[in-house]
FIGURO-807952 format. One record per residue (C-alpha): y negated, z, x; chain; residue in one letter. Coordinates in steps of 0.5 Angstrom, whole numbers. Layout:
<recs>
      v      w      u  unit  code
      Y      Z      X     A     A
...
</recs>
This chain:
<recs>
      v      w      u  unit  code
    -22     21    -68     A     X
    -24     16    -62     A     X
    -32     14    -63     A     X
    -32      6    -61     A     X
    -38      3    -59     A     X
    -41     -1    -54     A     X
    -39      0    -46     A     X
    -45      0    -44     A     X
    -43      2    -36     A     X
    -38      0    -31     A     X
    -36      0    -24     A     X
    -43     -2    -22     A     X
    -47      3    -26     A     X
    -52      6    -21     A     X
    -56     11    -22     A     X
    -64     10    -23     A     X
    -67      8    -15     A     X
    -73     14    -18     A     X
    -68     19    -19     A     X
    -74     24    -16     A     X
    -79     27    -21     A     X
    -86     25    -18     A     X
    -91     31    -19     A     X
    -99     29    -19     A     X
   -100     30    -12     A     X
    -95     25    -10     A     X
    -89     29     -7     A     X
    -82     29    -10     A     X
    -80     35    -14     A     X
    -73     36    -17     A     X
    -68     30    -20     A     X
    -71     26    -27     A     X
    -64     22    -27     A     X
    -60     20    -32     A     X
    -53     23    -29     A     X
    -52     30    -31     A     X
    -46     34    -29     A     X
    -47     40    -33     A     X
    -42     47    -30     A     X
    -39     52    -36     A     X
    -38     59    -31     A     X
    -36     65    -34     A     X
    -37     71    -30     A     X
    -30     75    -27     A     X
    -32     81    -30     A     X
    -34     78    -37     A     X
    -27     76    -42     A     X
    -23     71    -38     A     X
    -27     65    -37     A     X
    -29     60    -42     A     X
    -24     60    -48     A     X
    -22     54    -52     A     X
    -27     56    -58     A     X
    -32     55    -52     A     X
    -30     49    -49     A     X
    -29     46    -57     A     X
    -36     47    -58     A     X
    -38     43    -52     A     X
    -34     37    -53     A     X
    -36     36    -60     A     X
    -44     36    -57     A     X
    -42     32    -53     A     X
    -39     28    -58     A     X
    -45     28    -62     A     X
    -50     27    -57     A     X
    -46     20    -55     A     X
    -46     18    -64     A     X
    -54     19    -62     A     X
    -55     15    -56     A     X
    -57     22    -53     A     X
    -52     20    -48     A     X
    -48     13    -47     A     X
    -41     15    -43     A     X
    -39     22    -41     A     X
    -32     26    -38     A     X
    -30     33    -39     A     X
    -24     36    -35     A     X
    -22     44    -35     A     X
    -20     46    -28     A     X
    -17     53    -26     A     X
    -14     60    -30     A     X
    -15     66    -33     A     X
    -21     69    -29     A     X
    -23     63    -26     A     X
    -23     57    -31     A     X
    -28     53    -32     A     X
    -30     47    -35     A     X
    -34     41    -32     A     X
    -37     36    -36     A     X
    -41     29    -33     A     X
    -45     25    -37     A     X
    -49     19    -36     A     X
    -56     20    -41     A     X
    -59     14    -44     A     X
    -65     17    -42     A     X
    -68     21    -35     A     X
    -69     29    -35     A     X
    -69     35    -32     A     X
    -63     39    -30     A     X
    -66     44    -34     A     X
    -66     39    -41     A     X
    -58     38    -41     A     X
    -57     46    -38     A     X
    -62     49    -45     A     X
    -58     45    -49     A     X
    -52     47    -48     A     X
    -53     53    -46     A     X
    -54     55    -53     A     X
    -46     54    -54     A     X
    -45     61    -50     A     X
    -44     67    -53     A     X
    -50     70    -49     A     X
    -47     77    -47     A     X
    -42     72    -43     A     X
    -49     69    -40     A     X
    -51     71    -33     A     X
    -58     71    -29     A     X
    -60     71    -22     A     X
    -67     72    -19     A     X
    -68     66    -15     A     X
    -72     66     -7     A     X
    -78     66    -13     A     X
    -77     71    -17     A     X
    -75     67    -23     A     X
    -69     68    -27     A     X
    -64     62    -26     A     X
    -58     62    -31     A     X
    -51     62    -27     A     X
    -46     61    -33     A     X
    -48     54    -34     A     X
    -51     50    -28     A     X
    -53     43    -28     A     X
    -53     38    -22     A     X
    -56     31    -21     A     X
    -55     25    -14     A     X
    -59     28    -10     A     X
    -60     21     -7     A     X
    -60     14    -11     A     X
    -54      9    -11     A     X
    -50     14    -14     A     X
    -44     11    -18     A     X
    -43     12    -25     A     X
    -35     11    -25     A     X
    -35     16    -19     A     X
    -40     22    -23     A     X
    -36     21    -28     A     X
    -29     22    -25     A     X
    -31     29    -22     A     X
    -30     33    -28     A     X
    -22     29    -28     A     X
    -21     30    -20     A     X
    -16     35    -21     A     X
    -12     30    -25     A     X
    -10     27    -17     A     X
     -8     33    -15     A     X
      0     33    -14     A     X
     -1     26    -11     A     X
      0     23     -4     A     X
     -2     16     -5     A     X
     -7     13     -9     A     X
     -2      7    -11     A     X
      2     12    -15     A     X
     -3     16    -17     A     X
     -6      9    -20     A     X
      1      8    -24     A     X
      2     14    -27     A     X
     -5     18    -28     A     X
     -7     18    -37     A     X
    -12     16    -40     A     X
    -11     20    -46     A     X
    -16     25    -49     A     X
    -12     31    -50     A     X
    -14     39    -48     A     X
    -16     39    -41     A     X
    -19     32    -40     A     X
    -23     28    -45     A     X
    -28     22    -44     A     X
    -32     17    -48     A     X
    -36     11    -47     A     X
    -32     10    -42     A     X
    -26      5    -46     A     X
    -25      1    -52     A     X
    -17     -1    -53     A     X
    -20     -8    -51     A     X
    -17    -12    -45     A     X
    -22    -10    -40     A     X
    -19     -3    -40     A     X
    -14     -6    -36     A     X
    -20     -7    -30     A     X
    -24      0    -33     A     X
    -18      4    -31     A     X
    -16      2    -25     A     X
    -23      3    -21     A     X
    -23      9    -25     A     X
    -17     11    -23     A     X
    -19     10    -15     A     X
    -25     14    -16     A     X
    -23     19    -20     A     X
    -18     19    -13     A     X
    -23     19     -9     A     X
    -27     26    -12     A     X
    -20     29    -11     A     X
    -20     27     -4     A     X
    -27     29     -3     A     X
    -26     36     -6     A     X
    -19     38     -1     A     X
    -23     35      5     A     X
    -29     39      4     A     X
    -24     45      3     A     X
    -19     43      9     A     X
    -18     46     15     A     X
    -15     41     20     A     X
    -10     45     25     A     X
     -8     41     32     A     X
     -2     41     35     A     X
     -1     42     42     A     X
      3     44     46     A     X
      1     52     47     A     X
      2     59     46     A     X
      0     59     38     A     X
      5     53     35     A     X
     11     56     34     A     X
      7     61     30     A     X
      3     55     27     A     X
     10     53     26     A     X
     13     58     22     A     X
      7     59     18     A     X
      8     51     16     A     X
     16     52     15     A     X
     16     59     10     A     X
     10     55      7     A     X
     14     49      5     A     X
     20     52      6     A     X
     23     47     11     A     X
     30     51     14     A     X
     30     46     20     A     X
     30     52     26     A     X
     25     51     32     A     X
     29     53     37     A     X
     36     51     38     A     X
     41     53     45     A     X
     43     46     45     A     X
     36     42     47     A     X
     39     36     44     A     X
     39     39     37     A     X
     32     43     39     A     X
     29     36     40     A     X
     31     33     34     A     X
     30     39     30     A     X
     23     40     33     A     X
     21     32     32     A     X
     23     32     25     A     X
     19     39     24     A     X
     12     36     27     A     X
     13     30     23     A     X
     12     33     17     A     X
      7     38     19     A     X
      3     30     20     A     X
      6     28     15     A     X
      4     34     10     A     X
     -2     32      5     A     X
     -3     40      3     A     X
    -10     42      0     A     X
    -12     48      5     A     X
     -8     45     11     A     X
     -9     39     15     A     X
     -4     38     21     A     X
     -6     32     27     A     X
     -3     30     34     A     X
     -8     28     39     A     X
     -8     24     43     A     X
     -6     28     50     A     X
      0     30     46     A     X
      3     23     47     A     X
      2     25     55     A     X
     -3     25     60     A     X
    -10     19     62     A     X
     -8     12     60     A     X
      0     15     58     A     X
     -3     18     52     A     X
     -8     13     50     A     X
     -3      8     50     A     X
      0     10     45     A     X
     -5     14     41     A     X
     -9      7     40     A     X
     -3      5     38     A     X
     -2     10     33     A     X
     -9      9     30     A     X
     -9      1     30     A     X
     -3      2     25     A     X
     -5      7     21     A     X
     -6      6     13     A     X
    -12      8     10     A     X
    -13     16      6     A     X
     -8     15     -1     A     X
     -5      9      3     A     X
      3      9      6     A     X
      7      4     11     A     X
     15      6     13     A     X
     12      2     19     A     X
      7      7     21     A     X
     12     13     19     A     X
     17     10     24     A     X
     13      9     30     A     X
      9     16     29     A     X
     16     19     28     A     X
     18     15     34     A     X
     12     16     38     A     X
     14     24     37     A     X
     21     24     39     A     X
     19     22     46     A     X
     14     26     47     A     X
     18     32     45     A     X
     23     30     49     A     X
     18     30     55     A     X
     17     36     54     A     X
     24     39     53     A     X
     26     34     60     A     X
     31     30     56     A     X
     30     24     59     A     X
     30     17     55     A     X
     32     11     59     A     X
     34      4     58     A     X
     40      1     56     A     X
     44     -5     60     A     X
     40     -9     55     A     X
     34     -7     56     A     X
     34     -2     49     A     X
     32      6     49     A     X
     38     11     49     A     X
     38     19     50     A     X
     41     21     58     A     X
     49     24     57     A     X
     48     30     61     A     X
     51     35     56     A     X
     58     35     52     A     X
     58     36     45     A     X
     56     43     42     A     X
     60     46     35     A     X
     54     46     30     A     X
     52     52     27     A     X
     50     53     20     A     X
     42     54     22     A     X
     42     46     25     A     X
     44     42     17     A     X
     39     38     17     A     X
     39     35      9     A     X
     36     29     10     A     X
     37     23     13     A     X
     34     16     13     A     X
     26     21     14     A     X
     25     18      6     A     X
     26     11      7     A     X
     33      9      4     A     X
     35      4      0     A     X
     41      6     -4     A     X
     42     -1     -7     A     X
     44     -3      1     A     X
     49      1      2     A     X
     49      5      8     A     X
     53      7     15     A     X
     57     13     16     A     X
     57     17     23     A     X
     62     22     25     A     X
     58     27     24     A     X
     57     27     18     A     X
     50     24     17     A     X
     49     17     12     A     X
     44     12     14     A     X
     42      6     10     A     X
     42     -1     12     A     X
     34     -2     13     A     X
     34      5     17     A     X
     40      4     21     A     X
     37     -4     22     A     X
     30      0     25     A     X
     34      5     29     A     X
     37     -1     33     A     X
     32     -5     33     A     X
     28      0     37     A     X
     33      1     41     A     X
     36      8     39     A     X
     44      8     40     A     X
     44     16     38     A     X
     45     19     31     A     X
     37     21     30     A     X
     39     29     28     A     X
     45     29     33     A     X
     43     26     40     A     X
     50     27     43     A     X
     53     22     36     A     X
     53     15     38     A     X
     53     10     34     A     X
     59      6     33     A     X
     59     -1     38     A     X
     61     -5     32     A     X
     54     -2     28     A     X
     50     -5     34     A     X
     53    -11     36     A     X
     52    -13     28     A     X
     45    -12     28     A     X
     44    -15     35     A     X
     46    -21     31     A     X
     42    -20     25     A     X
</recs>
């Protein structure tokens, strides 16, 4: 049953600005605050993590110490399996303490051959099995403490807005919270900023674990390639005999590697890949100019960086863009047509910008654009299929978007 009482913190709660204890000679001495996050870590080689009769006792606890005014707001999350399954649980205290405070009162919950010691740099034996941490600095966030022990709530989103929409503040077995909801109107702007920052907990925890891979023209990107292609299973080849169709191929594949939001792996385009000295800073600084911000997305971005790609990978393959008689981009004719193999089937069109509702075009080759995709690729002056370059595009398509 939901305990209700009076919220007492929001989205501008901060941690007290003296949250180190101060011993007699005036030096700082460990953390005396009121935020305490306290790690439930069983060993590997002791049963197989917390169980939920161990994960039950502490959140009745923490119940309790909230009906008592020991605490006034508090989250508790599960993150992992078997072994590895621990359980965090945030809270913000009514009063300041130690950390050793929150970790001997819990502590007690833990059948103790499932506790674990350590002997410290002083010869003191420090308890592994349940840890608590504190701000090492003033101007913590409560909302922000607190979304750590829910951060893998956001763990298959990409975007935050989506995420926002869809995230579920209901207690059930993995996450719970108190102190943080009423039921009252003012939810509604309770849980959107929690939300964020429960967002930005995830997103702190993948960069901090990220390895970020750059993507160059070098000896080592058609392995780095491969690794990305069994990882995500993308069946789009690297290489093709026709370089029109290995352009393509190659474009579509380096824009999702950018494109890829992967907890471990991370893939950027610097600058000298767009060309040399001015070349690609130009289009570097355009690209970054027009970037949405982490969670954030823009079809206008995607298209300029998928773009910005096609040509540099064409560059380095010596097809050549040149302008039309009105002035708009298209691929130089030097090749006829090649049978397409099976290796080449590209399932998807439009790059994820389809409207279904509007309709759309089909070429000879096979491949459906809807009207919004096949509007841009005219407007930035394409006149070729983007998945089969020697395809053009019907001149009855092009003049009835010139008129638009």
């Amino acid at each position: 049953m939901m305990l209700q009482a009076e919220i007492k913190i929001d989205s501008t709660t901060k941690v007290n600005d003296d949250c180190k204890k101060i011993s007699g000679r005036g030096h700082s001495k460990g953390n005396n605050s009121t935020f305490h996050s306290v790690t439930f870590r069983v060993a590997d080689n002791l049963l197989n993590g917390i169980n939920e009769e161990e994960k039950e006792k502490i959140w009745s606890q923490a119940l309790d110490d909230f009906k008592n005014g020991v605490i006034i707001a508090a989250t508790l999350g599960e993150e992992m399996k078997d072994k590895e399954k621990h359980v965090h649980l945030s809270m913000i205290r009514s009063t300041k303490a130690e950390s050793h405070v929150s970790t001997d009162r819990y502590k007690g919950l833990i059948d103790p051959s499932r506790i674990e010691y350590r002997e410290d740099s002083r010869g003191r034996n420090t308890c592994t099995t349940v840890c608590t941490s504190q701000p090492k600095n003033k101007g913590a966030l409560a909302y922000f403490w607190l979304a750590y022990a829910w951060k893998e709530k956001a763990k298959c989103y990409n975007d935050v807005d989506t995420f926002r929409a869809s995230i579920d503040f209901t207690n059930c077995a993995k996450y719970r919270s108190i102190g943080l909801f009423d039921d009252s109107e003012a939810d509604v702007v309770r849980k959107k900023c929690f939300a964020i920052n429960v967002w930005e907990q995830w997103q702190k925890k993948i960069t901090e674990k990220t390895t970020f891979h750059k993507i160059e023209w070098a000896d080592w990107l058609a392995d780095m390639v491969e690794k990305f292609r069994l990882k995500t299973q993308l069946e789009v080849p690297w290489l093709h005999e026709d370089d029109a169709t290995k352009v393509t191929n190659q474009t579509e594949i380096l824009f999702r590697m950018v494109m890829y939001k992967g907890e471990k792996d991370r893939y950027v385009i610097p600058k000298r890949f767009y060309g040399k000295g001015a070349k690609g800073d130009k289009v570097y600084n355009k690209l970054t100019g027009n970037k949405p911000p982490t969670g954030r997305t823009s079809q206008a971005y995607e298209r300029m960086l998928h773009n910005a790609i096609h040509v540099a990978v064409a560059e380095n393959h010596g097809v050549t863009l040149v302008k039309s008689s009105v002035g708009k981009r298209k691929r130089e004719e030097v090749q006829e047509p090649v049978e397409e193999k099976e290796e080449t089937v590209l399932n998807t069109c439009c790059l994820g910008y389809c409207d279904s509702r509007s309709g759309g075009f089909y070429l000879s080759c096979g491949h459906k654009f809807c009207f919004e995709c096949m509007k841009e690729r005219v407007d930035d002056g394409f006149v070729t299929c983007l998945f089969c370059d020697l395809v053009r595009y019907p001149k009855d398509i092009i003049e009835f978007f010139k008129r638009q």
